[in-house]
C-alpha positions in Angstrom: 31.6 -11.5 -24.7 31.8 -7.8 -24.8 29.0 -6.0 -26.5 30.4 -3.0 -28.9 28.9 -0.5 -31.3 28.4 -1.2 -34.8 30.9 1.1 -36.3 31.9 4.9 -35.1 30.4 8.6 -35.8 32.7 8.3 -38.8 31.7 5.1 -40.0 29.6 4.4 -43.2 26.9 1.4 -42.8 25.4 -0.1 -45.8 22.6 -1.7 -43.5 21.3 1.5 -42.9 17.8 2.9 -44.2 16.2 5.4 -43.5 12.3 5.7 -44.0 10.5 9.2 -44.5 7.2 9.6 -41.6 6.5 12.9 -42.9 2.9 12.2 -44.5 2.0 9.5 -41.8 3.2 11.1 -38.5 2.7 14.6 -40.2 -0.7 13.4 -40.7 -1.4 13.4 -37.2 -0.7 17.1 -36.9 -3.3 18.3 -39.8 -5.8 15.3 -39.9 -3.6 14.4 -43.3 -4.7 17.8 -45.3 -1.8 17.6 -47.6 -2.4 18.8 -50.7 -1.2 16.6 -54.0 1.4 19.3 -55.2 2.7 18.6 -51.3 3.0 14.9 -51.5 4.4 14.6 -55.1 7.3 17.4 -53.7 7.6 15.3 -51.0 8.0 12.2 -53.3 10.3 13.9 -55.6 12.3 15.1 -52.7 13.3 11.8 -51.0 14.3 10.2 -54.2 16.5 13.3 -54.7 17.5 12.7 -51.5 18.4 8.7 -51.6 16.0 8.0 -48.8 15.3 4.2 -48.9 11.5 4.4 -47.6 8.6 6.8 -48.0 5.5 6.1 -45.8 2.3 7.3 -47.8 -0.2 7.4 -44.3 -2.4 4.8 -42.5 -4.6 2.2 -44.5 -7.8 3.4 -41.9 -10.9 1.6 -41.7 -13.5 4.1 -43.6 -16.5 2.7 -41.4 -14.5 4.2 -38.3 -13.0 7.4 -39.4 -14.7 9.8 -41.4 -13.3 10.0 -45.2 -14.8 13.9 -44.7 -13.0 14.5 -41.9 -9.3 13.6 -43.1 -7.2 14.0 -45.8 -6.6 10.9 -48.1 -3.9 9.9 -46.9 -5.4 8.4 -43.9 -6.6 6.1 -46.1 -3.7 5.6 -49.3 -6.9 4.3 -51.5 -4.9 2.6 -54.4 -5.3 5.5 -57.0 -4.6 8.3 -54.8 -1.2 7.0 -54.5 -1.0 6.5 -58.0 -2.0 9.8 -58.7 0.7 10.8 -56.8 3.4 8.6 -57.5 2.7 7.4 -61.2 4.1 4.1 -61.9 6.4 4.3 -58.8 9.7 3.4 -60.9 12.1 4.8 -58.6 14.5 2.5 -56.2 13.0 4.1 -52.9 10.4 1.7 -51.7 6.5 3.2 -50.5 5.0 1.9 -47.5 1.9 2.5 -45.1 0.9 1.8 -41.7 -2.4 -0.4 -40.8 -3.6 0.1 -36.5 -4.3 -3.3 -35.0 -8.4 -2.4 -34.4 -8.7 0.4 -36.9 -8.2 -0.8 -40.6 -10.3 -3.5 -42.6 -6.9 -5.1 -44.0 -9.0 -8.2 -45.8 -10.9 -5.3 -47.2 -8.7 -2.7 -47.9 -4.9 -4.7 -48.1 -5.4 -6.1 -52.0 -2.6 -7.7 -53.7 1.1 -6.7 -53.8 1.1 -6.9 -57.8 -1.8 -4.8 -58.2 -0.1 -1.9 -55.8 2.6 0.5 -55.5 3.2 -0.2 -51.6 6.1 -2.6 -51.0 5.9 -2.4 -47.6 2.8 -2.7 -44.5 4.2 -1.7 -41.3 1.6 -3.0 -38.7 1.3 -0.8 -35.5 -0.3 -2.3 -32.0 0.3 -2.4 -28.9 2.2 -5.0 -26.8 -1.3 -6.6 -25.4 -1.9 -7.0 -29.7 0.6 -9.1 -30.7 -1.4 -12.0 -31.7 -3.8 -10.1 -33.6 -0.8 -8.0 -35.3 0.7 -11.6 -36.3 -2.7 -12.3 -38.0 -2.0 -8.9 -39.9 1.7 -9.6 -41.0 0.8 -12.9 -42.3 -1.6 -11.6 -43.9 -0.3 -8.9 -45.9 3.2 -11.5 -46.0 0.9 -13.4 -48.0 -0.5 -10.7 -49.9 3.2 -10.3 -51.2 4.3 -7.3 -49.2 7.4 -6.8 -47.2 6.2 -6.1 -43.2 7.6 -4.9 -40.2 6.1 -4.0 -37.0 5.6 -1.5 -34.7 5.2 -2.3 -31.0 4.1 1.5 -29.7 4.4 2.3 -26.1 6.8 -0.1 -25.5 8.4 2.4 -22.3 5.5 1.3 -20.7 5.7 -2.4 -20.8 8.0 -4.5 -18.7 10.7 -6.6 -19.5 8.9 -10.3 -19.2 6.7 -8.5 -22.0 8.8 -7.9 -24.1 10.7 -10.7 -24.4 7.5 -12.2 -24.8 6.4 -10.1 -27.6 9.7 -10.5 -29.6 9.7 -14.2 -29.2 6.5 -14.1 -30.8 7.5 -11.6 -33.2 10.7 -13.1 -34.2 8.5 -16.2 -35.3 6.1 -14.3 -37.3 6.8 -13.0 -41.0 7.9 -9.5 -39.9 11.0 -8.7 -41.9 11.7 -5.2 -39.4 10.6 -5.3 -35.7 10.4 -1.3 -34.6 11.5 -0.1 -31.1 9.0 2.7 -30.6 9.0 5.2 -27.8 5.5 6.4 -28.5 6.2 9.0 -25.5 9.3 10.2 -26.0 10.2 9.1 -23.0 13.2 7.0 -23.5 17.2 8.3 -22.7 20.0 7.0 -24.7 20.7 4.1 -22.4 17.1 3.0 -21.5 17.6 3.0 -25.7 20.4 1.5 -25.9 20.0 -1.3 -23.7 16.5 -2.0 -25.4 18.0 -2.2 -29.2 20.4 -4.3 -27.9 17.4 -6.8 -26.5 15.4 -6.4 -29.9 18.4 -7.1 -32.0 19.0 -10.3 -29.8 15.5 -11.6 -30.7 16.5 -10.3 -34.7 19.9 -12.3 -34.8 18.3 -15.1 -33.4 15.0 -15.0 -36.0 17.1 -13.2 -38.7 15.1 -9.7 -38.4 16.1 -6.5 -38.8 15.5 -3.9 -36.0 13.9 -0.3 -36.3 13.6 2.8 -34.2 10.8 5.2 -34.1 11.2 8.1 -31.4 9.6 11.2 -30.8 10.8 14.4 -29.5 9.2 15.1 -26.3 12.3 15.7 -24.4 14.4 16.6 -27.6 15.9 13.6 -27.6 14.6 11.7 -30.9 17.4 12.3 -33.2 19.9 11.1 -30.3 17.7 8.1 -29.6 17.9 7.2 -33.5 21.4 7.1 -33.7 21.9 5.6 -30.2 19.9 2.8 -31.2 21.7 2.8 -34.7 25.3 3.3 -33.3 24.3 -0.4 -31.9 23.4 -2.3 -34.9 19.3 -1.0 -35.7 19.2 -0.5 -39.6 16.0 1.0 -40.3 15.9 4.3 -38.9 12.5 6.8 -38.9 12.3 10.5 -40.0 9.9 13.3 -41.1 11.1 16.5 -42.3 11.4 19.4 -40.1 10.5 16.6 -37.5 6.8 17.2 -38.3 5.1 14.1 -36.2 2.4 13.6 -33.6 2.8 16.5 -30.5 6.4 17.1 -29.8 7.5 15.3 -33.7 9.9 12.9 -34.2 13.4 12.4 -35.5 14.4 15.4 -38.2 15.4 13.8 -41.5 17.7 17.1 -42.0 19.8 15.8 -38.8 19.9 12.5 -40.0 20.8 13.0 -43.2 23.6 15.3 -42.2 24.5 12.5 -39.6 24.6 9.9 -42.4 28.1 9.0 -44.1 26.1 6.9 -46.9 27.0 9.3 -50.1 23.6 8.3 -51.1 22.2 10.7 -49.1 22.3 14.3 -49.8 20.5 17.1 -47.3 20.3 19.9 -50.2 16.5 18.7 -51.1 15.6 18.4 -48.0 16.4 22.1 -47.0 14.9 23.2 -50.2 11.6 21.2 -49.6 11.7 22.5 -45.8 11.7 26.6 -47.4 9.2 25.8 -50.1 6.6 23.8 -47.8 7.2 22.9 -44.4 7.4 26.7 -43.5 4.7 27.5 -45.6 2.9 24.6 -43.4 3.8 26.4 -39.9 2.6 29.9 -41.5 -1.1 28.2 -42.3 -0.6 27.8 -38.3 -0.1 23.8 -38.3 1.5 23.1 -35.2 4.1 20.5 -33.8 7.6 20.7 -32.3 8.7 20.2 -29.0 7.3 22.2 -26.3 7.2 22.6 -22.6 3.6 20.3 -22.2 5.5 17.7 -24.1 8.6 17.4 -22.0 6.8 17.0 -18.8 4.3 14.5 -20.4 7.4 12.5 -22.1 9.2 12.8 -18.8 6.5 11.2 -16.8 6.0 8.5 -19.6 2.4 9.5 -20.3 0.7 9.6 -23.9 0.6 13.4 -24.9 -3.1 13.8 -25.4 -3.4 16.3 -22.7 0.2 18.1 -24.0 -1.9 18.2 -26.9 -4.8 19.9 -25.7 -2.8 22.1 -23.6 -0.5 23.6 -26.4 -3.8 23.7 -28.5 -5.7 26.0 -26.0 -2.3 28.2 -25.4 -2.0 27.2 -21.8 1.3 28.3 -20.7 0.5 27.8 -16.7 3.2 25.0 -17.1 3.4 24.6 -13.4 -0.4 23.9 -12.9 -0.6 21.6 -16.1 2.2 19.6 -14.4 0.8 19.3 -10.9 -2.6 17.9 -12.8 -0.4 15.4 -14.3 1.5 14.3 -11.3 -1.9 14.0 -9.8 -3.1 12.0 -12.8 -0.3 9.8 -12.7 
């Protein structure tokens, strides 16, 4: 049977979400030093703009990271959201991440009904699936929609991922992420891999997400490969604020969209008022050289990272100590 995309550049999918990164993955880029008039903006500015999903930050483990170190929303204590949110009577849905190995989730995951998260999206890596399956049917339990992130997944082979979404497809994720962590991943290496994940979703009735970051400028084209194949939950952050090189932009997504619900005006307006703003106070992210040659060689971008944060420009020597690495 031949394989075909899920509709055309003109076509408008229902299916589709779209979920908001900007205070998880922007986190990264600050140590989550957002201030409150920030995040309620930010809130404001996806309902205005019909985005389905807003991720608040990571539910870390306060005994491992330092609550005087990062901003709040490394943590999304249950009244800080509040504070932020009010009673959360909007139609877009609020979700956080918990790390396999770095959050007390029978500590800090309490009850759906007493919360204004609908959905925990648990992040681990492929040797971590049994202890994310713990985690999902836990927080399944708890009430809350999950999905699942499986990072790094253009380093894993093939045998280990069909593992891994057998497993998955068996556990109570509702959304299983493709993630390229390095943003190392081309359109087909993408497209071939949705079209594995959503195999293991047909079969356990999941829906598939991608996650991609920018290393080699290629997130927002990964998203809507992966999406022009049948994923329906697709990752953004404004301005394409994220972890080193960023990830998906949602102003080229939402101009991508066909969905009338979507509308790119807030976005722009949000992006003059306090992303700019953001870059002036000299926080830093966006694609850059160090990035590219990490995300090329499918290496994590710490040390893209440290180089762009020191201003090292000798690109050529940075890359021969990678190769050398490698």
């Amino acid at each position: 049977m031949e394989i075909k995309r899920k509709g055309s550049l003109l076509s408008f999918r229902p299916d589709i979400k779209v979920l908001d990164a900007t205070l998880r993955d922007g986190g990264l880029c600050n140590n989550f030093a957002f201030s409150d008039d920030f995040a309620k903006a930010l809130y404001k500015m996806n309902i205005a703009a019909g985005v389905d999903y807003m991720e608040m930050g990571y539910k870390a483990s306060k005994a491992m990271f330092d609550p005087a170190k990062f901003g709040k929303y490394k943590f999304c204590d249950e009244a800080d959201l509040q504070k932020i949110v009010g009673d959360h009577k909007s139609g877009m849905k609020l979700s956080v991440m918990a790390d396999v190995g770095r959050t007390d989730f029978k500590k800090d995951i309490g009850d759906k009904k007493n919360s204004v998260v609908d959905m925990v999206r648990v992040a681990c890596y492929i040797t971590e699936i049994p202890a994310a399956i713990e985690m999902l049917e836990y927080c399944a339990k708890k009430g809350y929609e999950t999905a699942v992130n499986v990072m790094a997944v253009s380093k894993a082979r093939d045998e280990e991922i069909d593992a891994a979404l057998e497993m998955l497809g068996q556990s109570p994720a509702d959304c299983i992420y493709l993630v390229d962590s390095y943003g190392s991943l081309y359109p087909e290496q993408v497209a071939k891999l949705t079209l594995k994940y959503l195999e293991a979703g047909e079969k356990y009735k999941k829906s598939i997400g991608v996650h991609a970051h920018n290393n080699q400028q290629l997130a927002f084209g990964n998203t809507i490969e992966a999406a022009s194949w049948g994923a329906s939950m697709l990752d953004a952050t404004v301005n394409g604020m994220g972890r080193g090189a960023g990830n998906c932009s949602m102003e080229l997504l939402l101009g991508f969209l066909k969905n009338p619900k979507y509308h790119l005006p807030p976005v722009l307006r949000f992006i003059t008022d306090y992303m700019l703003p953001l870059r002036q106070q000299g926080v830093v992210w966006g694609y850059d050289i160090p990035y590219l040659l990490t995300g090329r060689l499918n290496m994590h971008p710490s040390s893209a990272i440290a180089c762009v944060r020191e201003g090292n420009t000798d690109y050529e020597m940075f890359h021969r100590a990678l190769l050398e690495k490698d």
